[in-house]
N, C-alpha and C positions, 0 to 999 in steps of 0.2 A: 281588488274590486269585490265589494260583498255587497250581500242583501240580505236587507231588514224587510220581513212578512212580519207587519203588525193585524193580525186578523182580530177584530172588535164583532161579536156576537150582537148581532140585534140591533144596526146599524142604516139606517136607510135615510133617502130623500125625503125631506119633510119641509111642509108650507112654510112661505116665512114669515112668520107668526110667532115672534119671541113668548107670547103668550102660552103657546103649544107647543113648539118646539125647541128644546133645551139647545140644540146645536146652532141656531139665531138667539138666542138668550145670551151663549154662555160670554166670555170678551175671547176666549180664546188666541189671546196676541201671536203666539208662534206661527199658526196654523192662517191665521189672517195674513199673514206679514209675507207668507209663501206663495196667498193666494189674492195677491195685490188689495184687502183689506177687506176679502168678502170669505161667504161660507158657500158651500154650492147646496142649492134648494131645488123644489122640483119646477120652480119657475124657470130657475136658472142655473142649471145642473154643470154646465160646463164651464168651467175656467181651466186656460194655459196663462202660463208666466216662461219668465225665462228659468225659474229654477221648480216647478212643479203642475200638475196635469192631473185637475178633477172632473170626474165626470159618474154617470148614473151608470147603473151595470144591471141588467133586468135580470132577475131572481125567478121570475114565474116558468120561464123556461117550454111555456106554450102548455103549460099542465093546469090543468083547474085547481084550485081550491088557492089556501094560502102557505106561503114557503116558510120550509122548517128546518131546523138546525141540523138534523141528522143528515138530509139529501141533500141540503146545499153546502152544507160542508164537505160532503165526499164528491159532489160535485166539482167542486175549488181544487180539492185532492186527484182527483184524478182526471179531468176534462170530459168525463163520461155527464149528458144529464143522467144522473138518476133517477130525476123525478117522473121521468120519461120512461125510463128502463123497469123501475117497480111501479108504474100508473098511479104514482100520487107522493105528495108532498108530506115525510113524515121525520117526526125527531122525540124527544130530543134527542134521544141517545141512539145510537147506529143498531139495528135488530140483524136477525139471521139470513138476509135479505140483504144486506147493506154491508156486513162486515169483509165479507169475503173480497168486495170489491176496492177495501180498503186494505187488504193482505196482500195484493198481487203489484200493483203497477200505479201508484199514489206520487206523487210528484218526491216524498222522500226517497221513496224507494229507485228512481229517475236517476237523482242525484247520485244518490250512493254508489251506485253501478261507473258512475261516471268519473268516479272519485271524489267529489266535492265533499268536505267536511261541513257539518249541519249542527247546530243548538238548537235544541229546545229549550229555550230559555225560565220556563216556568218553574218553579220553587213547587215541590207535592210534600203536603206532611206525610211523616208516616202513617198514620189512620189513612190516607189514602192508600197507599200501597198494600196496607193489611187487608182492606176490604177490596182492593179488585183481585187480590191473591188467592182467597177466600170464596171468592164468584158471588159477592155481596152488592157489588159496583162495577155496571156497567161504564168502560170508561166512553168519554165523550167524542166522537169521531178523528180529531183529530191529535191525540195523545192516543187512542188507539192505532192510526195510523203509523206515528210514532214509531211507537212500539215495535209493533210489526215488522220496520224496515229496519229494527237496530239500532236506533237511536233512544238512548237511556235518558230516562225522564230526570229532571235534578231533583234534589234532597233537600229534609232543612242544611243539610250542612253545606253545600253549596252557597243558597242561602247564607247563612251566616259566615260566609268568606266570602262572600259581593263575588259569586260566582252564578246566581243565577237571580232573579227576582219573582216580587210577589205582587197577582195581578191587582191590589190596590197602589204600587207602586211605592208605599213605604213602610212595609211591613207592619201597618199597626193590626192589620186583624191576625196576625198569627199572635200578637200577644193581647189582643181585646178578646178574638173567640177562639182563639184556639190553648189561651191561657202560658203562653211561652213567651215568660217574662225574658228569658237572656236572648233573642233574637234581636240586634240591636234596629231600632228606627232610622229608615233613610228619607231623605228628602227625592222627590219623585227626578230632581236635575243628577241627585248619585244613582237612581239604578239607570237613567237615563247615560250616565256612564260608564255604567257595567254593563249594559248592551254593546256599546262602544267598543269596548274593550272585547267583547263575544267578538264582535264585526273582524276585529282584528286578525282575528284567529280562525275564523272561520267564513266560508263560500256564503253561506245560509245561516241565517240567527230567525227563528220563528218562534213569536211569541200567539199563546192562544188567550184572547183576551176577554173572557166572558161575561163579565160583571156590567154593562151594558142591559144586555139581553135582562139580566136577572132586574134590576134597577127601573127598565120597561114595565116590566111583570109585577113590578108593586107598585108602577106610578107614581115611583118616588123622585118628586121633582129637587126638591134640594137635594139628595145624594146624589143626582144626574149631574147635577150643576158642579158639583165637588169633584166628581168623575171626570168631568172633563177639564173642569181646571188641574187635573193630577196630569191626565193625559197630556194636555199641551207644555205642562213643566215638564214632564216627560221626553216629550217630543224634542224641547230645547236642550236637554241634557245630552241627545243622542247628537244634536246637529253641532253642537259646539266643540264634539270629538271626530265625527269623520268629515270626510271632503266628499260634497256633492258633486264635482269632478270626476269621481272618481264611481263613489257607490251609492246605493238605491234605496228608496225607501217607499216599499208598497201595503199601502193600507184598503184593506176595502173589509166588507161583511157577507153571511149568509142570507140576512132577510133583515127587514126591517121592524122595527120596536119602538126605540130610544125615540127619535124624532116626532112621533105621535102622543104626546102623554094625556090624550083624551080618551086612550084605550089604554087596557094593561097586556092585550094580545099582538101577535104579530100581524106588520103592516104586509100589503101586499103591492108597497112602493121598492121602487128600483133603489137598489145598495148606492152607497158611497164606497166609492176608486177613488186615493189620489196617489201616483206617483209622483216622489220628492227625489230631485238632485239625478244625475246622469240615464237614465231609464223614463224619465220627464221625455227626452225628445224623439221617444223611438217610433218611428213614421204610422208602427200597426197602434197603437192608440187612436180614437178611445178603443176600450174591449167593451163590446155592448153584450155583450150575455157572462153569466157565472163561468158556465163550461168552454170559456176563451183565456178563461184565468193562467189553469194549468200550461197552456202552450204556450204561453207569455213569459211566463217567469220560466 
């Protein structure tokens, strides 16, 4: 029995308005096909099937302003609000204020103690690693998390032995911007089974999936559209290797972004939750706030 945390930055409830919202645009067949041939919007946030369980997860967490990557991610991480705890919603990257709480008692750190084996499944070039070594690069809350509890970030060379993936799901930007022509190209259904194969091996496979949130932040409505047609080829790749009998597959976000593309800032619309496959029927569903996450998984 494993679990798949697909965490998607920048991810919320949005009208449905294919006009304005990429996630009623996109066809997304996988994600339809689980969720008897619909998306959940803020009209209609909740859907159950017999094989997966969407619903709104409120982000705002009783704190004024609007919710940011840094608190609500260590939020998810640790079941604590933050945004409660330091009186205000801030990010992107975790400050001196924030990090501590992500050192101690974070849901990897949970695990580990409990013996469960954990993936970080994200591919970091080296230039990543040189500049957080450096104290050039603040890393992003939850790869700091990470870190913290023990769990080694993967390399290109994982990467390049279908041992870990890259969050466009076929490696073309490590050789478009990162200029690393021998990294070979996957189609988004193979790293979608090299999660698979993580899953196998491991209690926990968590992938940090960013490029959302950033894709929000330029308003870039055709890359959104690609994105999520990556994601849902993705999605298939992963389902066509485990048994939803068996293991789980939890996706939800920090704050909202992607589903508004008439702003380029974050929404202050409730996230999208969907558990797929065995963890779909478990009675404490829905989880209506972020800091219910942690308890859940």
């Amino acid at each position: 029995m494993a679990l798949l945390f697909l965490f998607l930055d920048g991810v919320g409830l949005g009208e449905e308005n294919p006009h304005v919202n990429p996630l009623v645009a996109a066809p997304m067949p996988t994600l339809r096909a689980l969720l008897d041939g619909h998306v959940p919007t803020l009209v209609h946030p909740h859907i159950q099937t017999p094989r997966a369980h969407a619903f709104a997860t409120d982000a705002l967490l009783g704190v004024p302003g609007t919710p940011q990557s840094a608190t609500g991610q260590a939020t998810i991480l640790t079941g604590k609000n933050v945004p409660a705890l330091i009186r205000e919603h801030y990010g992107p990257r975790p400050d001196a204020r924030i990090r501590p709480l992500l050192e101690e008692d974070t849901l990897f750190h949970a695990l580990r103690r409990k013996g469960h084996g954990i993936a970080f499944a994200n591919a970091y070039p080296d230039r990543y690693f040189a500049r957080v070594n450096r104290g050039h690069r603040v890393p992003g809350a939850m790869p700091y998390a990470a870190r913290a509890a023990g769990i080694p970030l993967r390399t290109r060379e994982d990467l390049a032995r279908g041992r870990a993936i890259s969050v466009d799901f076929t490696n073309e930007g490590w050789r478009d911007m990162l200029g690393d022509e021998d990294i070979p190209l996957r189609t988004p259904e193979e790293s979608g089974a090299i999660v698979a194969r993580l899953m196998d091996e491991h209690d926990l496979v968590f992938i940090d999936q960013w490029v959302p949130d950033m894709l929000g932040h330029r308003g870039d409505w055709k890359g959104a559209l690609r994105f999520l047609a990556h994601l849902d080829r993705f999605l298939q790749g992963v389902l066509e290797h485990v048994d939803l009998a068996r293991d789980t597959i939890f996706i939800t976000s920090d704050h909202g972004n992607l589903e508004d593309m008439r702003v380029t800032r974050h929404t202050r619309n409730p996230v999208l939750t969907v558990v797929i496959g065995r963890g779909a029927h478990d009675p404490r569903l829905p989880l209506e706030r972020l800091d219910m996450l942690r308890g859940w998984v």
